[in-house]
N, C-alpha and C positions, 0 to 999 in steps of 0.2 A: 543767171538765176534759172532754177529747174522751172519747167512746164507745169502748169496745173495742171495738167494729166499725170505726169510723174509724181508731184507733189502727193496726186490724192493715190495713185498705185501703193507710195512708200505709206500712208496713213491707214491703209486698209491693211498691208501686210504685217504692222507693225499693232494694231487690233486685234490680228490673228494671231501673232503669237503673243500679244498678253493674256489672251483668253486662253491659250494652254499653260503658260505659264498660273495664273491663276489655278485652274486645273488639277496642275501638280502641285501648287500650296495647298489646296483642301484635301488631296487626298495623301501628302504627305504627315499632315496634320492628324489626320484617321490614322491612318499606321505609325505614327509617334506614340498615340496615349496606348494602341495595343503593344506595341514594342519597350512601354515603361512597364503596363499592367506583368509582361513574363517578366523581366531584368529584377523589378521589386520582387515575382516567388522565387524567383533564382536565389535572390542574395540572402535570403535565410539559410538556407544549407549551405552556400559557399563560404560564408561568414563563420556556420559553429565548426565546421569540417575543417577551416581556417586555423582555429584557438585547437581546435585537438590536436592538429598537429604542433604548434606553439606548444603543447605542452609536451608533446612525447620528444622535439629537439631538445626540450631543458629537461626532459626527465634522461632517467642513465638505464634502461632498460637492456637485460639481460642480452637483448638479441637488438643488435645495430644493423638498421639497413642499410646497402650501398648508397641511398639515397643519403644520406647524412654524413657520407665522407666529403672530406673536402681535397680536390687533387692539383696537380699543376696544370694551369690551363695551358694546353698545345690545341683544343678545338672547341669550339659554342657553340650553339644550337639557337636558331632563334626562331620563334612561331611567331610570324606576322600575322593580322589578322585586319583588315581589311576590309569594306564592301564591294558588291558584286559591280555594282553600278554606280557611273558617276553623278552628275549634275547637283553633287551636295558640300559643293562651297570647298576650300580649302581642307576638309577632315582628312581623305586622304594621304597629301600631299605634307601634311606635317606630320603625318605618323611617318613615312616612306623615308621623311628627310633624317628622323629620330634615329630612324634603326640603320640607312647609311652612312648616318655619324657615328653611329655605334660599331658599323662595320671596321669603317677606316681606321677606329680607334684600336680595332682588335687587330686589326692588319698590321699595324702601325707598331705593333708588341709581339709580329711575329706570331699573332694565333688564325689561324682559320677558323669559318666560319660556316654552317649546316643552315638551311632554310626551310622551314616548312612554311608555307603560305596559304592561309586561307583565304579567299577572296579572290576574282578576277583582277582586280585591278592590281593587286601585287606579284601577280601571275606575273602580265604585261609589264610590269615595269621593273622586275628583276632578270624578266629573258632577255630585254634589251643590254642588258650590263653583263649578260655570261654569268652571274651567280651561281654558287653552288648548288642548286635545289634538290631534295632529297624526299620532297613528298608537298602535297596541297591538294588541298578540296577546294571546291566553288560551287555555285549555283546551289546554295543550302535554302533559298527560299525567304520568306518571311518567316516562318517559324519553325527553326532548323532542331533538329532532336539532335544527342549526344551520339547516337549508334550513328550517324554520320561524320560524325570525328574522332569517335576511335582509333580507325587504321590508321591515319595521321600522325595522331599523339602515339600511339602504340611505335611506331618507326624511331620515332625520337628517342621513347622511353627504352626501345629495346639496345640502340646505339650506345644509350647514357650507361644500360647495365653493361654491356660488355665494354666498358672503359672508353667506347671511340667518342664520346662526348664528355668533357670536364665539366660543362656545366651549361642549363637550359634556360632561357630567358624568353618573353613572350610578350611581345610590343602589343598596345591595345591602348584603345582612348577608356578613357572613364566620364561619363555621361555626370558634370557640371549642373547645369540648368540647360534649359531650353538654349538659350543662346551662347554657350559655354561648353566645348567638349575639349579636353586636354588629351594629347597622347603621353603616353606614360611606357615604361620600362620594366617589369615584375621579373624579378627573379623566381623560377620554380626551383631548381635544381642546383647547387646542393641546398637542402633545406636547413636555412640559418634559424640561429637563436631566435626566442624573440626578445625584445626589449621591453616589452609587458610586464611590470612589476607583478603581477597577479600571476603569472607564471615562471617565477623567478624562482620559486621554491623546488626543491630536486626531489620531485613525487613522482611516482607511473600508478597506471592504470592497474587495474587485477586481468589478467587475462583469459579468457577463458572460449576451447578448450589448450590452443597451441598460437603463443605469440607472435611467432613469422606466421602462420597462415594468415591472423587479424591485421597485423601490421603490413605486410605486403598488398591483401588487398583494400584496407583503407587510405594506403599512401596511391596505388593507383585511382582510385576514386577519388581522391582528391586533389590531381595534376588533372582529371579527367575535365569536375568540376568545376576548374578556375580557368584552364580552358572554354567550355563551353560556357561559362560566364561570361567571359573576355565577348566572345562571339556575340552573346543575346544582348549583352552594354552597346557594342558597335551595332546594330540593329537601331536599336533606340536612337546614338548618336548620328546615327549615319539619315532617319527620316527629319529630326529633327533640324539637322546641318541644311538638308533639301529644303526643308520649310520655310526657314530663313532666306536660306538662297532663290527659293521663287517669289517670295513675297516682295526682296530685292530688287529682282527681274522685270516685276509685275509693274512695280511703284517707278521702273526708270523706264521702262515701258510707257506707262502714262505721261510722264516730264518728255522723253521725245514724241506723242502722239500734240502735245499743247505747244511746242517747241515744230511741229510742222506744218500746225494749225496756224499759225501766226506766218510761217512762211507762206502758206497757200493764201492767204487772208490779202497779205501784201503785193503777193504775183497777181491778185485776181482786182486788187484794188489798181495796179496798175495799168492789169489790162483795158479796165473798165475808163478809165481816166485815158488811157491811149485811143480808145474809140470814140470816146466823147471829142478830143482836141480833133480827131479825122474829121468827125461830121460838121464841127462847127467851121474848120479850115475848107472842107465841100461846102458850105452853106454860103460861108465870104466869097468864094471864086466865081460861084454864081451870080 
C-alpha cells in the first residue's frame, strides 16, 4: 500500500490538473457560442450560393463551365480540414479515418490521390504516411478570414482546370449538437445535378453583361465559400468536442480524487490503529 505521503502527493496533483481541466471546459465553452454565432452568418450565403448553383447544373446555359464536366477519374483532390489543436475528444481522428478510407478506396481503383490540408493536425498525420500533399494552411486562428484560404483552394481549383484533377472532394465535420459532430465527405467538383424538385425545371438565369465572366466568377466564390464554411463549422465542432472532452476529464478527475481519498483514509486509519496496538503492547511489557 502507497504512503500517505504519496497518497496525498497523487491527491494534490490530480486537483491540479482538474482545475485546468475545468479551465479549459469554461473557456472552451466561451468560444463554442462564438464559434456557432460566425458558422450560423456563414450558412446564409453558403446555403443560397448553394441552390444557384443547383440551378445553373440543371439549367443548359449557353456557356458550360469546365466545372460541370464530368471526366474519368485517374486523380482526386481532397481538402481535409481539421483543427490546429488537439485535446478535443475523438473529432479528429474520425474525420482522418474517413478520408483514409476514402483514400485506400481510390487507391484500390487505381486513382491517385492530391491533398490539401488545413489544419495541423492533418499536417502531422499525413507527413507520417508520405502522402501526396500539394498545398495546406494552419494556424488560421479562432476567427480565420477567407483571404487566408485562397492560395489553398486556388492550387486545387487551378490543377482541376487544367485536367490534372477529375474531381475535388473536401472532408469536414458538420456541427450536430453540442454533443454530436459527424465527419462527412462533400463533393465540390464536378458540380452534380441536384435532386431538388424545385430545380428540376430547365431554366437559366438572364445574364448580364457576359455569362462566362458571371459564371466563372460565381462558381469560384462558391467552392471558395463552402470551403471557408467547412472551416468556421470545424471551429464550432472542434470547441465544442473540447468541452465535452474536459468536462469528461474534469468529472473522472473528481471519481479518482474520492477514490484516493478513501485510500489515504485507510492507510492513515491503519497507521493509526498500528500505533495504538505499539503503545498498548509498550504499556503490557511494563
Amino acid at each position: 500500500m502507497a504512503s500517505l505521503k504519496e497518497t496525498r502527493v497523487k491527491i494534490d496533483s490530480v486537483k491540479k490538473t482538474q482545475k485546468i481541466t475545468k479551465a479549459m471546459e469554461l473557456v472552451a465553452a466561451s468560444k463554442m457560442r462564438k464559434a456557432q454565432e460566425r458558422m450560423n452568418l456563414s450558412k446564409p450565403y453558403a446555403t443560397k450560393i448553394l441552390d444557384v448553383i443547383g440551378h445553373l447544373a440543371n439549367a443548359h446555359p449557353e456557356y458550360r463551365h469546365v466545372y460541370f464536366e464530368e471526366r474519368p477519374l485517374k486523380r482526386i483532390g481532397f481538402i481535409i480540414v481539421t483543427s490546429d489543436r488537439g485535446l478535443c475528444g475523438g473529432l479528429n481522428n474520425n474525420l482522418l479515418k474517413l478520408a483514409v478510407q476514402k483514400m485506400r478506396e481510390a487507391h484500390a481503383e487505381g486513382i491517385e490521390v492530391d491533398l490539401c490540408l488545413i489544419g495541423t493536425k492533418a499536417a502531422s498525420f499525413f507527413r507520417r504516411l508520405n502522402a501526396n500533399v500539394v498545398a495546406s494552411a494552419n494556424h488560421l486562428g479562432d476567427a480565420p478570414q477567407v483571404q487566408q484560404l485562397i492560395g489553398v483552394i486556388e492550387v486545387m481549383l487551378s490543377a482541376y482546370r487544367e485536367g490534372k484533377l477529375d474531381k475535388l472532394v473536401v472532408f469536414r465535420n458538420e456541427f450536430v449538437n453540442t454533443m454530436t459532430q459527424k465527419p462527412e465527405a462533400q463533393q465540390l467538383l464536378p458540380l452534380v445535378h441536384s435532386d431538388d424538385k424545385s430545380k428540376m425545371k430547365h431554366w437559366d438565369y438572364i445574364y448580364e453583361p457576359d455569362p462566362r465572366e458571371l459564371i466563372d466568377s460565381l462558381l469560384q466564390r462558391y467552392i471558395e465559400s463552402q470551403v471557408y464554411e467547412a472551416v468556421i463549422e470545424n471551429l464550432a465542432c472542434e470547441q465544442a468536442s473540447r468541452m465535452v472532452a474536459m468536462k469528461s476529464a474534469t468529472d473522472n478527475a473528481g471519481g479518482l480524487i474520492d477514490d484516493l481519498k478513501l485510500v489515504y483514509n485507510k492507510a492513515r486509519q491503519a497507521a493509526i490503529t498500528q500505533e495504538i496496538s505499539e503503545i498498548v503492547s509498550g504499556a503490557a511489557a511494563v
